[in-house]
C-alpha positions in Angstrom: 13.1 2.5 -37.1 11.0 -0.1 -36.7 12.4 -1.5 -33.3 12.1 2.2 -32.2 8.0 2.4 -33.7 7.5 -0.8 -31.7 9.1 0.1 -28.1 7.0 3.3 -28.6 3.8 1.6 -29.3 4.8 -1.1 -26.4 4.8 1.7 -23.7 1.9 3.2 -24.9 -0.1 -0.3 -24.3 1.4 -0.2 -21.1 -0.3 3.1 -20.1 -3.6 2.2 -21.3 -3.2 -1.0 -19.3 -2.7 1.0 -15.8 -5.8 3.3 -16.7 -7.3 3.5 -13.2 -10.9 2.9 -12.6 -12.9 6.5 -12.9 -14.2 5.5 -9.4 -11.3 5.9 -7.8 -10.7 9.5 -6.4 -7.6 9.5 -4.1 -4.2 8.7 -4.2 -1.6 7.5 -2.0 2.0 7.5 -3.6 5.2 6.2 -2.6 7.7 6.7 -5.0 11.2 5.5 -4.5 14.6 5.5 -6.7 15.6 1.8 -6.9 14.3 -1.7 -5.4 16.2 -1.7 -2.4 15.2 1.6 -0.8 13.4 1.6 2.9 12.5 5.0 3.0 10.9 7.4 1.2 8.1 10.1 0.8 4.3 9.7 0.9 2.3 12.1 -1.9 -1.3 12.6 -1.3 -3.8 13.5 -4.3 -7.1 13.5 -5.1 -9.1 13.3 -8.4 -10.7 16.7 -9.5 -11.6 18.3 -12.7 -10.4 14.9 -14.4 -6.8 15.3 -12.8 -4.8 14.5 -9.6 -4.1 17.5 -7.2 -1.8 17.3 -4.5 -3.6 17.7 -0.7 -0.8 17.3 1.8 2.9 18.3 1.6 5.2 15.3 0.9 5.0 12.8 4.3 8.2 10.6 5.3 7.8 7.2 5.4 9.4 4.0 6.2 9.2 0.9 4.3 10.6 -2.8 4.2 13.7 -3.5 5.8 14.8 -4.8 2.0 13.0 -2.0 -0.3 9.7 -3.6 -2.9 9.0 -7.0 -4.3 5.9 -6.9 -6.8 3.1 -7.3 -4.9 -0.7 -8.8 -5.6 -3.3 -6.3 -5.7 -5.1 -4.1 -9.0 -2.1 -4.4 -11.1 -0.9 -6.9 -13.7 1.8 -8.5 -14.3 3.3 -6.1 -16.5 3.2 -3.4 -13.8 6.9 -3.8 -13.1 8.1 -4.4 -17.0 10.1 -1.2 -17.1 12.7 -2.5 -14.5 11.5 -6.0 -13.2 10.8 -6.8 -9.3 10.8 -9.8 -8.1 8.0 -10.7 -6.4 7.1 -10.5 -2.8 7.8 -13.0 -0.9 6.6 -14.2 3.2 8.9 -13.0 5.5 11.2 -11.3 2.8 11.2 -8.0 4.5 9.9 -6.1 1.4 6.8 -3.8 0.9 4.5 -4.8 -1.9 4.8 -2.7 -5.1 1.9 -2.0 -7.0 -1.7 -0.8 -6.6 -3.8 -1.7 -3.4 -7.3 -0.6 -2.4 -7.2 0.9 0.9 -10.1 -0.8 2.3 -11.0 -0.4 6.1 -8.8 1.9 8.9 -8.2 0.1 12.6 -7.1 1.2 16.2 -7.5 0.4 19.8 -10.1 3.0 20.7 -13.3 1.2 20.7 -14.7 3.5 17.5 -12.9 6.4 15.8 -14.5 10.1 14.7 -13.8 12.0 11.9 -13.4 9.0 9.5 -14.9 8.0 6.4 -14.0 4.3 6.4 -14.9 1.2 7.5 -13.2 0.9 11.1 -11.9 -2.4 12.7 -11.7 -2.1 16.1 -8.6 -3.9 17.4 -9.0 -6.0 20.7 -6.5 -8.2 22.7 -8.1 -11.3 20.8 -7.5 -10.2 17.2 -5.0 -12.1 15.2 -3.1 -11.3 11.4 -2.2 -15.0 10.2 0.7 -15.0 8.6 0.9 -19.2 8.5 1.0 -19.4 4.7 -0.4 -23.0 5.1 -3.3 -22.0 6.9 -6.8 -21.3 5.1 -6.2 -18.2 7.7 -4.0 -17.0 5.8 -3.7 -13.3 5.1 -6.7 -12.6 7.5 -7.5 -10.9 10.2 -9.5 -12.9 13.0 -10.5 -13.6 16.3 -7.5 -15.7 18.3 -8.8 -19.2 17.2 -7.1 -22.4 15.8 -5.9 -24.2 12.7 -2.5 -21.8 12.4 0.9 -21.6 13.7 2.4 -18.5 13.4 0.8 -15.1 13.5 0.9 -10.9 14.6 -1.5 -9.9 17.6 -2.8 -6.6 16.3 -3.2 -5.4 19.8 0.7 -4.9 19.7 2.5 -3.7 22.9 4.6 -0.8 21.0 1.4 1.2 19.7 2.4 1.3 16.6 -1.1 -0.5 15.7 -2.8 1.7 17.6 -4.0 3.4 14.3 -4.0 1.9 10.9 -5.0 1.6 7.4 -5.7 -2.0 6.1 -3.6 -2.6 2.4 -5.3 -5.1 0.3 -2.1 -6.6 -0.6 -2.7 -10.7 -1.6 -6.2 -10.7 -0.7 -6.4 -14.0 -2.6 -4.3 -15.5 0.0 -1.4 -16.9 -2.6 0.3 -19.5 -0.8 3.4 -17.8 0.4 3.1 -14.2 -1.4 3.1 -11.8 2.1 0.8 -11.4 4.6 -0.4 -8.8 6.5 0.3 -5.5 5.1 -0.5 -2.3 6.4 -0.5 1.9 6.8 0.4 2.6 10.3 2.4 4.4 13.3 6.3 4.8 12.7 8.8 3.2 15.2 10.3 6.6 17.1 13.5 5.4 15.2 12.2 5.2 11.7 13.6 2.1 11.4 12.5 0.1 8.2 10.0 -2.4 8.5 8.9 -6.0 8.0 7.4 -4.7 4.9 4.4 -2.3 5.7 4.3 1.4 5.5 4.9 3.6 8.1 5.2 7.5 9.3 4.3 9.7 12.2 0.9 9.6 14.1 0.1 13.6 13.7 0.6 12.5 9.7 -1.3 9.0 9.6 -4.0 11.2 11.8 -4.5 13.5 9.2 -4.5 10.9 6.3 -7.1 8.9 7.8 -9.6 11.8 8.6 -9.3 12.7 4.7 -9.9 9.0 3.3 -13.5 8.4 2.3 -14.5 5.0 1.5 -17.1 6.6 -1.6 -13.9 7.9 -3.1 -12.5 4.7 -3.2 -9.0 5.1 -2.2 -5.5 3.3 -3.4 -1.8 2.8 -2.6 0.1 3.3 -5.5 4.1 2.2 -4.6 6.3 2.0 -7.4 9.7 3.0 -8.8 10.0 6.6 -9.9 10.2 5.2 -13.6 6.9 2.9 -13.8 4.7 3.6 -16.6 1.3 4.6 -14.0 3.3 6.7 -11.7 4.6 8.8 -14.7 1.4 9.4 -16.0 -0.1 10.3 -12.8 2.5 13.0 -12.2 2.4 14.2 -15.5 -1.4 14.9 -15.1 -0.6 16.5 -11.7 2.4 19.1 -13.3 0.1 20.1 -16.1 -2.9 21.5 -14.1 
């Protein structure tokens, strides 16, 4: 009785821990079976009348060629306590799990319209450092030296041509992933390197809905984590 009081009171302190911040009004959510999964479906809610509705019908998406490793970003360690991850790794072909502000969109038109965020405009110069030794590293920045290994973000395949900027490791850990992003699918839906990807017409439409006042997130988890339940359960009851 008492080990079944105590794993009850445990996964209540784990909810409270994943409260999200009132500021934050929409949703991104990738939910996905088991660890090694590289593709899934994309939910879309947004915060009214104190719970989460659903905007867009479910979107397919691809993710890392390996599934999730726990990421860096609003969460805490114990994020991933139900069914632990191990964490994301450079060059480990894994998305991040876990909760990321979606800070700032990009593309290779010289502005965008329609948007609500903060827009980088992606020139032949502008570099993603994944060096891990570099105190680049993790950054976008004008072609420049002191790193030796990087991703041009004006890529030859389009599929930067638009984007959403994940604030995965924004401390620059030495070695815990660089570079992660929203953008264009490969025509193939192949997995990827370990962003986040689905069709133009559907990262279009998301991107023209993100407000920067509503402070967005990427929520990517297993189906079971704590914070994803919640969330759902607070959708299903409205």
């Amino acid at each position: 009785m008492k080990k079944l009081l105590f794993n009850f009171c445990l996964s209540l302190s784990l909810v409270s821990a994943f409260t999200l911040s009132k500021e934050i009004k929409q949703l991104l959510v990738v939910s996905l079976d088991h660890d090694t999964q590289n593709k899934a479906w994309l939910d879309s809610y947004v915060k009214s009348d104190g719970s989460w509705k659903k905007v867009f019908p479910a979107i397919a998406v691809s993710l890392g060629r390996n599934g999730i490793g726990l990421g860096l970003g609003l969460h805490d360690k114990s994020f991933s306590s139900q069914r632990k991850l191990k964490e994301k790794q450079e060059g480990d072909g894994k998305s991040p799990a876990g909760i990321f502000r979606l800070s700032s969109i990009f593309g290779y038109s010289p502005s965008t319209t329609n948007s609500k965020m903060p827009y980088i405009h992606l020139h032949s110069k502008l570099h993603c450092v994944d060096d891990s030794e570099s105190k680049h590293y993790n950054k976008i920045i004008s072609q420049t030296s002191g790193y030796k290994s990087f991703e041009s973000m004006r890529r030859k395949d389009n599929l930067y041509e638009l984007g959403i900027v994940v604030e995965h490791n924004t401390q620059a850990l030495k070695g815990r992933g660089s570079c992660i992003f929203i953008h264009i699918q490969n025509p193939n839906r192949t997995p990827t390197s370990g962003c986040t990807t689905m069709r133009k017409v559907n990262l279009l439409k998301v991107i023209q809905w993100l407000d920067k006042d509503k402070h967005p997130i990427l929520l990517q988890a297993l189906k079971n984590n704590h914070t994803l339940q919640r969330i759902l359960h607070e959708h299903e009851s409205n």
